[in-house]
N, C-alpha and C positions, 0 to 999 in steps of 0.2 A: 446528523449527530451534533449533540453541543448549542443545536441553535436554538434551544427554547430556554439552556442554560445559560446561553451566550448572551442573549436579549435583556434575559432578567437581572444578570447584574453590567453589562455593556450595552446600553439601548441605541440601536444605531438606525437613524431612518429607513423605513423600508422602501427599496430600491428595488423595480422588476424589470431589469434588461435583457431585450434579446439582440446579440446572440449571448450563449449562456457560456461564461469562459470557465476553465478549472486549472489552478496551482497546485503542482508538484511541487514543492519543496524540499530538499535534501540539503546536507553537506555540505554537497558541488555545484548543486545545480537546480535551476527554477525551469522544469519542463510545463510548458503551459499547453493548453488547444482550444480551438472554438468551437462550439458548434450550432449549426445552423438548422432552422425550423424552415424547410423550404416546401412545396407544395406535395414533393417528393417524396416528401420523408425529410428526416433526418441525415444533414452534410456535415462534414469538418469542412472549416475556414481557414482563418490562419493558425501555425503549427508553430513549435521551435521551441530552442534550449540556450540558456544565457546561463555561463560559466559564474559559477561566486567564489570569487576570490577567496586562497587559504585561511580559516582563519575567523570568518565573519561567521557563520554554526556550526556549533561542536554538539555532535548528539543531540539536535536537534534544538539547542537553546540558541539563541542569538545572541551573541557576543560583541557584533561590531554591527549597529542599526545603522550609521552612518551608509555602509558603503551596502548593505542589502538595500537600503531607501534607493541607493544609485543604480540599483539593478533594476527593481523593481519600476521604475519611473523611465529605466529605458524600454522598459517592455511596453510599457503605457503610452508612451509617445510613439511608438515602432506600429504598434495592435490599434488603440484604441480602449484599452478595456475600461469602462467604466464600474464594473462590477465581478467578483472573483468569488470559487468556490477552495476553499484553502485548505491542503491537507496539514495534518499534525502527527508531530513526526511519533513514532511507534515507541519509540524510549522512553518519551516523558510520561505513554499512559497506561493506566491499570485498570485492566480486565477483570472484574470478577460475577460470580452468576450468587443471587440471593432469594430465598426463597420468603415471600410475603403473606402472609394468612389473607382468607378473603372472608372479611370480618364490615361490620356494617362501617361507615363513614371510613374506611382505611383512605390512606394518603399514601401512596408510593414514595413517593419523592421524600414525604417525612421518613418513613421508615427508611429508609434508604441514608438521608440523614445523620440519621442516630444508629444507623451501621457501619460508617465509613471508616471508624477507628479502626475496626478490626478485620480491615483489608488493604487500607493505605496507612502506609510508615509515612505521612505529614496529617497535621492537625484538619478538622475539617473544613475550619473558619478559611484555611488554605487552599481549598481545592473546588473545583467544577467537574458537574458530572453530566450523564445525561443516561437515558436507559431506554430498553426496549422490552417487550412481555417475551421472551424466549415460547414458553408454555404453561398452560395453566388447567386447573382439573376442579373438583367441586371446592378444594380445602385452601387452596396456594395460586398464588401468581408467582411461573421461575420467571425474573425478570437477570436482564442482561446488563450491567452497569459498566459504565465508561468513565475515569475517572483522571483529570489533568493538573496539574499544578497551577493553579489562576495566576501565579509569573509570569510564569509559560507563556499563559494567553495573553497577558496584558500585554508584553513584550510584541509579541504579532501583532495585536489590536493596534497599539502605537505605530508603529509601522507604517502598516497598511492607511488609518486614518494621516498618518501626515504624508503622505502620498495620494490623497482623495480618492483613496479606491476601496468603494462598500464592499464588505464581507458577511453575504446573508447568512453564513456558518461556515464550523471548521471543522473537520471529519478527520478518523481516524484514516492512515494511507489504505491498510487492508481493507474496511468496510468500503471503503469507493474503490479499490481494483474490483470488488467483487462484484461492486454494479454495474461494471465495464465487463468480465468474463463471464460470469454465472446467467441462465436465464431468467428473464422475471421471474419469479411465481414459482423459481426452480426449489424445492422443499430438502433437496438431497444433501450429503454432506462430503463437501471436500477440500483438499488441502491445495493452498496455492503459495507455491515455491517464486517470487521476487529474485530472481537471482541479477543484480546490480553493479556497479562497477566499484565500491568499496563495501558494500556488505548485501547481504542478501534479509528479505522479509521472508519468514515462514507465517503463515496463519491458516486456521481452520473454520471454513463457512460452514456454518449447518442452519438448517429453514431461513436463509437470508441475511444469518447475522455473524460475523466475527465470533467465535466462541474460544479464540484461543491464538495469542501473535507474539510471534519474538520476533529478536535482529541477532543476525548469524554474523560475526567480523570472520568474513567468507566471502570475495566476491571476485570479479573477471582479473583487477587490477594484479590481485595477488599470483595468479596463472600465470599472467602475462612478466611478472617477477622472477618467476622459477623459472619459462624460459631465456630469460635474461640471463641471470644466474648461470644456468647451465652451459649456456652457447654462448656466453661471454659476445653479447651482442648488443646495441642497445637498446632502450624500451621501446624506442619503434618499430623496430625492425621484429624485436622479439611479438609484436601487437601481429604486426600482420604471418608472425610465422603462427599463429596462434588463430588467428582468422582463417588460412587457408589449411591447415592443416587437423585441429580439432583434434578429438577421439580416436583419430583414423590412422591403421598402422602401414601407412606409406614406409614406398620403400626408400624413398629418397631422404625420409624426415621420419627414420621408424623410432629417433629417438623421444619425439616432441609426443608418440600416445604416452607413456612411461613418465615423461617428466607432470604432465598433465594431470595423468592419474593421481599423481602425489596431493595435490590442489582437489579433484574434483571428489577424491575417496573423504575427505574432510567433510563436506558436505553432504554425501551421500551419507555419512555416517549418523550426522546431524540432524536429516530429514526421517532417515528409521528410524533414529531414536524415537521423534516424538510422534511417527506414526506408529509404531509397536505401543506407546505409552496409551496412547489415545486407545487402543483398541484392547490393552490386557488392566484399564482401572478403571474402577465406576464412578463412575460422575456424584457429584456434593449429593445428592439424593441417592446414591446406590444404585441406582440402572444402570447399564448399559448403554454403553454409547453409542450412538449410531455407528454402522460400517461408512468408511470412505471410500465412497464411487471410483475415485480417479487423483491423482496429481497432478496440477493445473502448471506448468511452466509459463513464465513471463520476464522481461527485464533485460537488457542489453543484451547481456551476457549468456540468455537463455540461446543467442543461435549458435552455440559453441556446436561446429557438428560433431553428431554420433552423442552429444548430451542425454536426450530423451532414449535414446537406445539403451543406453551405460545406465544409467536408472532403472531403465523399465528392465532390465535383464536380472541386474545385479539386487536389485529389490524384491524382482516376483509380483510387481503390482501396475497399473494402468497407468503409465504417463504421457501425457499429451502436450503440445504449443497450446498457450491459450486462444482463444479468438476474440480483442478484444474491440471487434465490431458487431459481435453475439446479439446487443439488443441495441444496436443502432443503425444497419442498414443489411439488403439482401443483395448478398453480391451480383445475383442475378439480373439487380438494379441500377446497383450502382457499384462504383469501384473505386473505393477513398484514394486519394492523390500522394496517403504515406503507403510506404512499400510495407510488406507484411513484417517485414526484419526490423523496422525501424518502432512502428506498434507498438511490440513487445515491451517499448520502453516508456511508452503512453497509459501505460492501462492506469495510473493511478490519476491520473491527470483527464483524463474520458472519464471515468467514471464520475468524478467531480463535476463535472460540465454536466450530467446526466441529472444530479444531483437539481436542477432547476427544470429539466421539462418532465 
């Protein structure tokens, strides 16, 4: 995604290195991975997470390049990377779906164009986009459009160029978790819940593509606040009563399900909503929207125990851990070197990497 938008007004040498790395970027924090083309199949390499100081991206803009350049450049020297697949953060972009007539010489991209007024609140001359054909029938191409503030990107461009590390594109977060969870070629439609340590990603996959993504200011932090709070204890302590205890109505700690619940009903609330949405209004053409197979969990904070139970109970619908080794190795084969609990916080970051083989 981006990268034919990315090219055309930022032309950057094209760069094919293996192994193929992918940036998570957040907030807090630049989760990176490798991965490796071995004879085997597909390995992870090197792994890890570098803390970014308070302060340097707010909502995703960059604010202080100085001291990301200093993250960034130690990761470079730590790894090696020469070459990065970059995610962008879900705040800055606009999703919308348009339908195109299929008429003789049409030009997507023109049309598309001279449609951006009247779906992004910034001028066009401002923005970069990139799109996908959703679906198409004798009369229409529904194409799927992605739309960033070219600040935004310039802002990362710079960056990353004065740190010597190519960027063959920059992807939305949800469309590469989904290349990490969902299978190839997988056509079905579902929701995948990011639940992270300051806010959570909702978005909905349908035939391979993002069709729908917020950010929920809902995430582990704020749990791990309310046992604080409660137990008048500190945030460490309140972390790991929060780690060993979860959902579960222990009798030694029966008060931490109750305080928990207060946090976790927030977001349950949050994810029905826009799965009831999705399923009771019809889509810019009036259909029907596909059903949703399943609720995809992922993200730190996704191994709260008793999570996927407390959803799947209290909702009435299929939630699952995601698997975000799905289209990169068979565990029969092999057995990646991060623990499955730790994953969960990779998916966007693998998917990125994925993004080059």
């Amino acid at each position: 995604m981006f990268k034919g938008a990315y090219n055309k007004f930022f032309p950057i040498p094209r760069f094919i290195s293996q192994p193929s790395f992918g940036l998570d970027i957040s907030d807090e924090s630049i989760k990176y991975i490798e991965i490796l083309q071995t004879h085997n199949g597909l390995h992870i390499g090197h792994f890890g997470e570098k803390k970014i100081p308070p302060g340097v991206i707010s909502s995703g803009k960059i604010t202080n390049s100085t001291l990301l350049k200093e993250v960034l450049l130690s990761i470079k020297k730590e790894e090696g990377m020469k070459s990065v697949r970059v995610s962008l953060p879900e705040e800055q972009v606009y999703l919308f779906k348009i339908n195109v007539p299929k008429e003789k010489n049409t030009n997507i991209r023109e049309v598309i164009e001279l449609s951006l007024e009247g779906y992004v609140p910034i001028p066009p001359s401002e923005i970069i986009f990139d799109y996908e054909i959703y679906n198409e029938d004798e009369d229409i191409f529904e194409v799927q459009v992605s739309a960033v503030p070219k600040q935004v990107v310039e802002s990362y461009i710079s960056v990353f160029k004065d740190c010597n590390l190519n960027v063959p594109s920059f992807e939305l977060e949800a469309q590469a978790a989904a290349r990490a969870l969902i299978k190839k070629d997988d056509m079905e439609t579902y929701m995948i819940v990011d639940f992270g340590n300051e806010r959570t990603g909702l978005s909905i996959i349908s035939k391979g593509l993002v069709v729908f993504a917020s950010t929920l200011d809902v995430g582990g932090v704020m749990l791990t606040k309310l046992i604080e709070k409660d137990f008048k204890i500190s945030f460490a302590e309140a972390e790991q009563v929060k780690l060993k205890y979860g959902l579960t109505r222990n009798v030694d700690k029966k008060d931490v399900f109750s305080v928990l619940l207060n946090g976790v009903s927030i977001l349950r609330d949050e994810i029905d909503k826009n799965f009831i949405y999705w399923h009771t209004h019809k889509d810019e053409n009036g259909k029907d929207r596909p059903e949703i197979k399943k609720i995809l969990l992922c993200g730190g904070d996704s191994n709260l125990i008793g999570l996927v139970e407390y959803l799947s109970i209290t909702m009435h619908q299929k939630v699952e851990m995601a698997d975000v080794w799905s289209n990169i190795v068979s565990h029969e084969k092999y057995i990646p070197t991060m623990s499955f609990e730790e994953s969960l916080s990779y998916s966007t970051a693998i998917g990125l990497a994925l993004g080059d083989l």
